[in-house]
ROKOL-485768 format. One record per residue: residue in one letter; x, y, z of N, C-alpha, C in turn. Coordinates in steps of 0.05 Angstrom, whole numbers, plus 5000, padded with zeros to 4 digits. Layout:
AXYZXYZXYZ ...
This chain:
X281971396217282471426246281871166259 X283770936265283170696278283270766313 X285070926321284670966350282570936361 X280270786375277770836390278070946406 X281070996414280271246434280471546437 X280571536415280971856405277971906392 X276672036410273572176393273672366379 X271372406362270972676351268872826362 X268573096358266273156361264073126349 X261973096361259273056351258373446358 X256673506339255673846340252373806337 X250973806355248273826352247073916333 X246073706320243973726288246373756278 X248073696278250773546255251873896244 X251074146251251974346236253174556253 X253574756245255674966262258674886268 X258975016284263774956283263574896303 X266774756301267074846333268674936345 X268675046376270175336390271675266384 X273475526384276375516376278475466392 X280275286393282375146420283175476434 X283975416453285175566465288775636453 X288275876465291875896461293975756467 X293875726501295175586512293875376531 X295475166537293874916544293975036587 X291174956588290475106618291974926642 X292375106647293674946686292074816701 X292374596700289374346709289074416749 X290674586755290674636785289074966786 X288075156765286675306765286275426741 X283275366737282575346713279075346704 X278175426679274475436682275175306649 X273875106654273774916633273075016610 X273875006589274275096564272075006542 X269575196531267575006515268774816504 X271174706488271474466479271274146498 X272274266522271674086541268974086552 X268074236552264374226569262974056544 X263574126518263173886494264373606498 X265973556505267173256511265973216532 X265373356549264273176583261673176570 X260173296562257973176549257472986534 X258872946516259572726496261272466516 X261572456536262272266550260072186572 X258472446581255772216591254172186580 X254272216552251872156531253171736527 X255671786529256771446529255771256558 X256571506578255071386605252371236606 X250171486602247071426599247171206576 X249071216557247571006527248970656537 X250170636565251170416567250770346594 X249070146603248069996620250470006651 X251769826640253569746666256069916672 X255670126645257070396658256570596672 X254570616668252570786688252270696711 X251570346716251270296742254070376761 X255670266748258470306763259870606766 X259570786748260471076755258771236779 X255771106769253871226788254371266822 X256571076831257471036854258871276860 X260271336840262271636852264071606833 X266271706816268371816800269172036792 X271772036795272572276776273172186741 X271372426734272972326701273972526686 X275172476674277672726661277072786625 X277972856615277272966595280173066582 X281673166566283373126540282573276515 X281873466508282373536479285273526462 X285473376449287573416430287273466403 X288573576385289973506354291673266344 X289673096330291172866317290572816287 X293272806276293072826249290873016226 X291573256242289273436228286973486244 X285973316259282973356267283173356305 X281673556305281573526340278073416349 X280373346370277773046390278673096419 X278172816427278072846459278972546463 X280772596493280572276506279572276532 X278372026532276672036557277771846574 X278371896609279671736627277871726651 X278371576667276671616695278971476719 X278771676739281871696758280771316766 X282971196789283870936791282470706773 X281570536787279970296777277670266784 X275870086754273869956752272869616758 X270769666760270369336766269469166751 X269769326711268169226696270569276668 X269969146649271969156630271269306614 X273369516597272969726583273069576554 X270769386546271269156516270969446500 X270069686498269369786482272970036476 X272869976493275770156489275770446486 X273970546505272070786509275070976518 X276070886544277571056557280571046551 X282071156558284871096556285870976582 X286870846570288670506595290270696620 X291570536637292170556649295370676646 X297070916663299870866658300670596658 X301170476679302270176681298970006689 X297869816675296969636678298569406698 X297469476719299069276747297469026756 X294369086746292268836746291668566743 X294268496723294868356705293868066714 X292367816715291767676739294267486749 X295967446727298167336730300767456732 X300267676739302667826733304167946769 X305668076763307368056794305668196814 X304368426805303668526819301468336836 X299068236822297168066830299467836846 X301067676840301467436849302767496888 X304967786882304367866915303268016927 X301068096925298568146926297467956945 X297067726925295467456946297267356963 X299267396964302067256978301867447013 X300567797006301468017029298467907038 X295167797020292467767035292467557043 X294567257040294667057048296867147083 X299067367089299667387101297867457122 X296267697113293567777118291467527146 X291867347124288767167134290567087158 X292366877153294666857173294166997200 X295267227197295267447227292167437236 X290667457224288067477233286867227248 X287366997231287766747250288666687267 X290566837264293366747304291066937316 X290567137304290167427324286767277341 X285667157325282967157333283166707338 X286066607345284866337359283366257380 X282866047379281665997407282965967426 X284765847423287665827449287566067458 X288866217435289266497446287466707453 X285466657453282966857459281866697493 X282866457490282066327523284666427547 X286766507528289766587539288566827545 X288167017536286967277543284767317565 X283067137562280967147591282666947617 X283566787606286066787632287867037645 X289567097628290167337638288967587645 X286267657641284567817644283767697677 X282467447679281567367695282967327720 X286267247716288967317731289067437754 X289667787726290268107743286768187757 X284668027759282468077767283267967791 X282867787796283967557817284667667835 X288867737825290167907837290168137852 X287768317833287068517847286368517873 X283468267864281368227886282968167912 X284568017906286167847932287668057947 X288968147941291168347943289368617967 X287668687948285268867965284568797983 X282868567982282468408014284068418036 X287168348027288268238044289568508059 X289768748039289669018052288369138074 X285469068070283469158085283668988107 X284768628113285468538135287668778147 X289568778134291968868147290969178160 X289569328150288369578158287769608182 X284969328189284069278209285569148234 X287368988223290068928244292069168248 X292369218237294169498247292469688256 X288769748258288569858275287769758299 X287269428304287669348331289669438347 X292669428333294769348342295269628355 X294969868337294570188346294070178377 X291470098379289270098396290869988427 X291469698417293469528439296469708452 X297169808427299869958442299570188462 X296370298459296070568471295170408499 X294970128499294870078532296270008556 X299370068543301370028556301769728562 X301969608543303369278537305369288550 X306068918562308969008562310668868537 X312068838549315268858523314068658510 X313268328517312868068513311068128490 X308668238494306068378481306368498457 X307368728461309768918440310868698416 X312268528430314568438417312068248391 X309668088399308567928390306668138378 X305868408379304668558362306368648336 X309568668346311568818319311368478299 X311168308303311868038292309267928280 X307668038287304067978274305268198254 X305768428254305868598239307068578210 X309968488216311368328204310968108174 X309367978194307867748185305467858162 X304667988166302868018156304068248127 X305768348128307668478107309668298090 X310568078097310367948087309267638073 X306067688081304767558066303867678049 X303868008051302268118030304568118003 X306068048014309968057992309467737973 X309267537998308767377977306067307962 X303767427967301067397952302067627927 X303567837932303667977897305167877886 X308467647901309967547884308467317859 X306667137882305466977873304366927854 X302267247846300967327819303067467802 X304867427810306767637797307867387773 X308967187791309066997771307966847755 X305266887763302966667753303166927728 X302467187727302567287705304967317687 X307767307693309767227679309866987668 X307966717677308566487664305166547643 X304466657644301466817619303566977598 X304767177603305467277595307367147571 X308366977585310866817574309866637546 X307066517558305566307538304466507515 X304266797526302167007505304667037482 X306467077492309167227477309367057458 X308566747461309166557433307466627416 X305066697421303166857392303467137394 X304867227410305267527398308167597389 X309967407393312567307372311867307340 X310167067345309266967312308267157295 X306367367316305267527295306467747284 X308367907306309768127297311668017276 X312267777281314267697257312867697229 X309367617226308867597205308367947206 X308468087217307168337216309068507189 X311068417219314168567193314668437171 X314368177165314168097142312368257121 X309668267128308368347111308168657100 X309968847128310469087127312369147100 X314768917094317068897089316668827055 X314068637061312568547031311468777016 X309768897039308569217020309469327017 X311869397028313969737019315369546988 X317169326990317269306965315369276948 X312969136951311669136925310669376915 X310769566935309569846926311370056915 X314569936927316270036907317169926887 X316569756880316169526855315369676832 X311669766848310369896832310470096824 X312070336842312370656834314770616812 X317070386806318870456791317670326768 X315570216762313670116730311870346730 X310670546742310070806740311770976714 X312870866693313471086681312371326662 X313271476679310771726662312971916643 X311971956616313072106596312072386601 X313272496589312872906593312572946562 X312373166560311573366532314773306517 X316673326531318773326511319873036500 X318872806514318872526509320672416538 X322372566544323072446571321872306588 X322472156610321471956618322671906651 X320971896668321971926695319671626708 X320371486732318971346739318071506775 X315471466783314671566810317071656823 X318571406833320271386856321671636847 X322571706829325171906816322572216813 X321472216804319172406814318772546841 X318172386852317372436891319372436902 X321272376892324872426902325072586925 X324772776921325273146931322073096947 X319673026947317773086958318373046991 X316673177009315773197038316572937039 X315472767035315572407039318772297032 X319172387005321172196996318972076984 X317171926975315271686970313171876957 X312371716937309571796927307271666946 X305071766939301771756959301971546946 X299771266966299071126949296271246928 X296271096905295071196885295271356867 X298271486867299871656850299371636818 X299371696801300371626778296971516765 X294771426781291971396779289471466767 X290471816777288271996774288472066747 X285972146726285772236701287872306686 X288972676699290872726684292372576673 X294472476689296372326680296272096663 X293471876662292771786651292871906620 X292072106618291072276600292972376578 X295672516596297072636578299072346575 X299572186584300572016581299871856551 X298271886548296271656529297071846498 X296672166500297372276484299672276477 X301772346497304072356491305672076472 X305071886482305771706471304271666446 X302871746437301271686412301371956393 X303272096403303372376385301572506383 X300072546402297372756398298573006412 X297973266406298373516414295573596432 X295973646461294773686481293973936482 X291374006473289674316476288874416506 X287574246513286174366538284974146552 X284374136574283973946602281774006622 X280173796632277873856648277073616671 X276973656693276773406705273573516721 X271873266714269373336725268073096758 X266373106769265972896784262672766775 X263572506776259872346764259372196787 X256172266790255472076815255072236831 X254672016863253472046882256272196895 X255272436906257472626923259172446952 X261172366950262272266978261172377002 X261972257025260672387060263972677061 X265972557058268172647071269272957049 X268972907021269973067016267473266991 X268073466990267173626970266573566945 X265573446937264173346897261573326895 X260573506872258173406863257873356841 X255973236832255173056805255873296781 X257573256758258073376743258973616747 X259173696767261973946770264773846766 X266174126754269174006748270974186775 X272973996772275274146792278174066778 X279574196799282174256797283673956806 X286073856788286473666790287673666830 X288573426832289673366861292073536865 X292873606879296073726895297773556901 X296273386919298473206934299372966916 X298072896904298572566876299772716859 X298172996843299173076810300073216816 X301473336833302973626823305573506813 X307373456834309773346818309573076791 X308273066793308072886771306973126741 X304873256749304873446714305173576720 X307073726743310473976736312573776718 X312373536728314473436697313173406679 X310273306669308673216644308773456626 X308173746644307373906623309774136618 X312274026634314874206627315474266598 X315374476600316274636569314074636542 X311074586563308774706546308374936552 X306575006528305575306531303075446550 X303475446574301675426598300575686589 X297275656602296475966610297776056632 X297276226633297876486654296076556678 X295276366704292576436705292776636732 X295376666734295376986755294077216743 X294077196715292977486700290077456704 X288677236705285277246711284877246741 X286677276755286177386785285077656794 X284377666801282777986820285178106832 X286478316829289778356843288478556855 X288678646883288078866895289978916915 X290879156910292879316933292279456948 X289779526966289079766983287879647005 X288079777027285679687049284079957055 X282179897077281080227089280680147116 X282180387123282380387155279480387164 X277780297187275780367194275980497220 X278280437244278180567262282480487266 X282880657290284780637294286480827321 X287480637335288480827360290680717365 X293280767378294680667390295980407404 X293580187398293579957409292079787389 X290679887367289679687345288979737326 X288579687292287479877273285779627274 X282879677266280079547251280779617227 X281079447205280579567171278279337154 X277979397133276279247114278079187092 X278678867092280878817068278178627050 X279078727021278778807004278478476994 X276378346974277078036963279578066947 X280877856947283377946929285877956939 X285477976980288578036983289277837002 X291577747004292077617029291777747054 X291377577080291477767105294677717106 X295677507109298577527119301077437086 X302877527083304177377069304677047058 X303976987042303776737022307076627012 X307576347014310076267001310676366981 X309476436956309676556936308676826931 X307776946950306377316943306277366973 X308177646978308777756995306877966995 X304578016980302178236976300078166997 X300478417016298278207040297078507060 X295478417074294378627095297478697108 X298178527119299978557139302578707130 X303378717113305278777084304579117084 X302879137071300879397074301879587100 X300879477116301279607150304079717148 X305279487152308379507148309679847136 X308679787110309679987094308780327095 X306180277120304680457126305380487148 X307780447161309080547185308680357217 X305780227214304880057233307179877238 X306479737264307479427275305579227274 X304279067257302578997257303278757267 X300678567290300878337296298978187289 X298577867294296977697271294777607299 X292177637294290677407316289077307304 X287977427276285877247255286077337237 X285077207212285777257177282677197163 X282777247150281477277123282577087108 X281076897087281676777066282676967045 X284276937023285077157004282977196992 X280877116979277177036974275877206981 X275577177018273977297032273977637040 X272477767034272778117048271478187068 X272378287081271078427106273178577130 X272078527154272978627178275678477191 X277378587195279778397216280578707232 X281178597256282678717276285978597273 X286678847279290478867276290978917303 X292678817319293478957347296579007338 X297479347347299779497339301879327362 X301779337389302879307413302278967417 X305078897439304878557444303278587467 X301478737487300178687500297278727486 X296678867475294878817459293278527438 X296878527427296578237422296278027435 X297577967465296577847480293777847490 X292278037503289278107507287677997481 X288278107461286177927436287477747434 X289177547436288977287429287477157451 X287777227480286277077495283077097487 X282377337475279577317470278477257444 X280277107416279776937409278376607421 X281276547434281976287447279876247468 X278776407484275676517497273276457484 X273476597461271076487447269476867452 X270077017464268877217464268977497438 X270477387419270477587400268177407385 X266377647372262777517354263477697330 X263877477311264577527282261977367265 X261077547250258277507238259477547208 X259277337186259477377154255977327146 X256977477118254877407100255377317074 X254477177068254676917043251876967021 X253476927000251176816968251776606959 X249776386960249476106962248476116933 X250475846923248175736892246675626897 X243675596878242375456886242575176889 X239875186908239674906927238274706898 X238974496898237374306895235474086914 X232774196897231174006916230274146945 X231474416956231574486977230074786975 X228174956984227275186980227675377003 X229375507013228975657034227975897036 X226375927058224876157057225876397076 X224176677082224976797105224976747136 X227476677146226376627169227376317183 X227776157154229075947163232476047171 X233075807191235675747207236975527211 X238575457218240775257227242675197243 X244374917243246475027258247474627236 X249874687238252074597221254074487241 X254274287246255774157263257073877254 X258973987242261473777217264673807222 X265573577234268673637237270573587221 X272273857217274373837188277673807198 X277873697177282273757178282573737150 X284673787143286073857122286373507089 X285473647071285273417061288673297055 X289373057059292673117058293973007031 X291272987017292372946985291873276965 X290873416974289873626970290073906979 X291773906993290774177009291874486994 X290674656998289374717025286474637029 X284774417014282874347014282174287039 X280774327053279274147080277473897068 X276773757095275073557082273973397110 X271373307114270473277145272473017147 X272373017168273672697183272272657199 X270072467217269872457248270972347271 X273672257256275572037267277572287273 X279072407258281172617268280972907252 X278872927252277573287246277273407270 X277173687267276873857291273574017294 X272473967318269574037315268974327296 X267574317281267374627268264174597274 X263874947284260174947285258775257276 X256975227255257175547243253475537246 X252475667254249475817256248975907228 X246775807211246675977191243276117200 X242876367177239976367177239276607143 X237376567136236176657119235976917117 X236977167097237177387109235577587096 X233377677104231477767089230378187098 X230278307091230178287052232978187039 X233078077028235478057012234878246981 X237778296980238678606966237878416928 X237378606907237878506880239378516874 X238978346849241578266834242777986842 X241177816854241777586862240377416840 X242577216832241476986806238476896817 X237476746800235076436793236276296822 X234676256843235276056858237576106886 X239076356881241276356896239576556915 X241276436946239676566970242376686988 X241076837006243177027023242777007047 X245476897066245976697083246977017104 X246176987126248777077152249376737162 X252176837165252776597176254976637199 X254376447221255776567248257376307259 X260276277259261576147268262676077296 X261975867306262475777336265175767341 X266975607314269675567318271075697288 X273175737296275175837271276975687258 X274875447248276675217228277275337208 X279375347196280775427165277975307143 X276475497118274875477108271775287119 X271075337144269275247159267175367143 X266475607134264675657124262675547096 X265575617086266775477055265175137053 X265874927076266374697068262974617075 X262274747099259874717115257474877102 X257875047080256575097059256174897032 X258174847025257874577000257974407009 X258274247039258573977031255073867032 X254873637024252573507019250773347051 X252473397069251773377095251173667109 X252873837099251274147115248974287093 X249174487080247374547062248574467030 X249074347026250174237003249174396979 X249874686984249974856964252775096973 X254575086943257075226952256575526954 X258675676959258175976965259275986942 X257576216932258276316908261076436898 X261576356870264476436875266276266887 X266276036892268575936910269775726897 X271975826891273975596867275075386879 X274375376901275675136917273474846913 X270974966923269274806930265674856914 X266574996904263675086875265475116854 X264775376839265375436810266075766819 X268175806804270876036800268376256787 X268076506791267176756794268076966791 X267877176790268877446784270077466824 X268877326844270177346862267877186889 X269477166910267776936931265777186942 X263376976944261077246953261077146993 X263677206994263377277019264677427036 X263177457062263377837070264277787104 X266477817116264977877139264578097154 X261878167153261378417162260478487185 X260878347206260478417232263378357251 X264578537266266178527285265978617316 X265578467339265278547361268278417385 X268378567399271278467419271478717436 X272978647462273578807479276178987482 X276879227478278779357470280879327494 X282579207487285379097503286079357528 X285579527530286579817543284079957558 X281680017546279680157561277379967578 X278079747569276079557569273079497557 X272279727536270879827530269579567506 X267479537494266379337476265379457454 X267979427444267579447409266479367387 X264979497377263179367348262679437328 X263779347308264479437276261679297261 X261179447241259679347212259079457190 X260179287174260079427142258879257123 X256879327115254779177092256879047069 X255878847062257778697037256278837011 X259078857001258878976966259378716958 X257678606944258678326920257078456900 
């Protein structure tokens, strides 16, 4: 076996087997890592910890991926870690890159320095001294202008109310005539004091326009530099599939939202991964992508948890890699549930308790939903809030459009009080007792390489704010460490609970069960079991609650 990058397994105290591959090779977008892989990610930070300046550098944050294959009789693993390092792989630990674009002499690098030399350029015009003394001129100008202009207002104010004053004393004509002509006069002086600055700022303007000429020209230049070099780079992107075919980015992302691949396409593990195999004839078992290191501010990772590869970079890229493999099936390990239960119901709204498992509204791909349900059960159902497909509990349906109107305003109000309850994994490092509380104040939007992932932004997230507190007695049957949350939402961000539960800025422990943002479960342990709102018709104040079954 000369490949270094094809491992074997190592089996603790050198004896026993090992698990048996899977059937079919798992869908890296939903999936619970396969013991052969929980053996390779081990066997890959046992290389971490045993090597100095690998550890320093992963320790920062990465994703690293993982590969079981069959080669030549014997199955192993390849090991990748998504974009670039800042240190050389002399040991030949991981598998290379699709396209090596790094090259120091090579095209990519040479316009590269050509788009950061354009770079320094603009930043120099942008920040001269000419031109930064041109700017407090013109600043100093329309100040000027102002000032002057104002003044000479407040003369004219006070002359025109002399002049008021003079006409009410019965002038004669001569008088009159020498008050309309002050008047005059004084309108147009105020004509030529704005012409005056008018031009003094057109001849600023005129001198600015020669550095703001130069720059937009280098601007578009360099705009003009990066789209080709970047489509340079997506057509040396060539990625092979299972059947040996061969597509480059650009012809990939074809058909995508963009037209264009993300930057960083083609980067992340997988592809790395099956790439490396494919070309080297290895037969691809099963796949695992884990995160090492210090957890990011913005998005969901913690140290050695695995997740689901990206959406927005890998999907179209391994819908072609893994065409015409033998995929699992992983709708069959879903929770499928078809029923709801009415809890109340009148003529203007049904209350029900949907079930983990179902959608509230119809899905691009599964028309199986609360609202679906209703339907077929004779209702008109209308939409004013949902449920995660995950999440079980309480939703109000309004039958009638004034109804629906009335509760949406009392969403958008803020007056409907929706109370969940949550089972948290344990905390690290963190002990909570009875009685402790919170409040969670983190702004999310949608991750746009990922979604439906959320992920905070504080730049263009939307405020999300959830009350938690400690909920005691809490019921048995709860793991080593895991604690039981009410948790009460200010705003109705899409997975606010979810994100403001795991991320490492709110309680940086996930809700149990949650395949998005923890580890996949028999189902999400969360409930919402409190419903309060004002009934659209009697005016009356409605309030629902039903204890969570997890």
């Amino acid at each position: 076996m000369t490949d270094t990058k094809f491992h074997k397994f190592f089996i603790t105290g050198g004896e026993g087997q090992l698990p048996s591959p899977p059937e079919h090779f798992n869908n890296p977008f939903d999936y619970k890592p396969h013991p052969l892989c929980l053996l390779a990610a081990e066997q890959i930070t046992t290389f971490i910890k045993d090597n100095n300046e690998w550890n320093i550098t992963l320790s920062k944050g990465k994703m690293l991926g993982v590969l079981v294959v069959e080669h030549q009789g014997q199955t192993g693993f390849l090991a990748a870690y998504s974009g670039q390092v800042d240190i050389a792989d002399t040991m030949g630990y991981f598998v290379p890159p699709v396209f090596d674009y790094l090259q120091p002499d090579g095209h990519f690098k040479r316009h590269e320095a050509e788009i950061s030399l354009l770079n320094k350029t603009i930043s120099e015009l942008e920040s001269a001294t000419d031109r930064q003394q041109l700017f407090e001129e013109i600043k100093k100008a329309q100040s000027d202008a102002l000032h002057e202009i104002d003044a000479f207002r407040q003369v004219m104010y006070k002359s025109k109310a002399t002049r008021d004053f003079l006409r009410q004393q019965n002038p004669n004509e001569e008088e009159l005539l020498r008050l309309e002509h002050e008047s005059q006069h004084e309108k147009a002086t105020l004509v030529r004091i704005k012409q005056k600055w008018k031009k003094l700022q057109a001849e600023l303007d005129a001198r600015m326009a020669e550095y703001d000429i130069e720059i937009e020209n280098l601007k578009h230049e360099r705009q003009q530099r990066s789209e080709e070099l970047q489509a340079w780079l997506f057509r040396h992107f060539v990625i092979r599939n299972n059947r040996g075919e061969e597509r480059d980015l650009m012809d990939i992302f074809k058909y995508s939202p963009t037209g264009m691949p993300p930057s960083g396409s083609g980067e992340c593990c997988a592809p790395k991964l099956l790439q490396y195999a494919f070309i080297q004839g290895m037969r691809p078992l099963c796949m695992a992508e884990f995160w090492w290191g210090e957890s990011p501010k913005n998005i969901i990772r913690r140290h050695f948890d695995f997740y689901p590869s990206c959406r927005g970079k890998c999907l179209p890229i391994l819908s072609f890699m893994l065409d015409g493999m033998n995929l699992e099936n992983t709708h069959i390990r879903r929770r499928r549930v078809k029923d709801i239960e009415i809890i109340y119901e009148d003529e203007s709204l049904v209350v029900l308790l949907k079930p983990s498992g179902l959608l509230s509204v119809p899905g691009k791909n599964d028309k199986l939903s609360v609202f679906n349900i209703l339907l077929e059960r004779g209702y008109t159902p209308k939409v004013v809030h949902r449920l995660d497909m995950d999440t079980s509990g309480l939703l109000v349906v309004p039958r009638t459009v004034e109804a629906h109107h009335h509760l949406q305003r009392q969403f958008f109000n803020r007056t409907v009080k929706k109370r969940y309850v949550a089972i948290v994994e344990p905390m690290v490092g963190i002990t909570l007792e009875e009685g402790d509380h919170g409040t969670i104040d983190l702004p999310l939007c949608p991750d746009p390489f990922d979604r439906p992932r959320q992920m905070i932004d504080y730049e263009y997230g939307k405020r999300a704010i959830t009350e938690w507190r400690v909920i005691s007695p809490q019921p048995s049957g709860l793991g080593s460490g895991e604690v039981m949350l009410s948790l009460v939402p200010h705003t109705g961000r899409t997975h606010q609970l979810r994100v403001h539960c795991a991320s490492s800025e709110g309680l940086a422990s996930p809700i149990k069960g949650d395949p998005l943002y923890g580890h996949r479960a028999e189902r999400l342990c969360l409930h919402a079991e409190y419903l309060e709102f004002t009934h659209p018709v009697t005016g009356k104040r409605m309030r629902f609650s039903v204890p969570a079954k997890f």
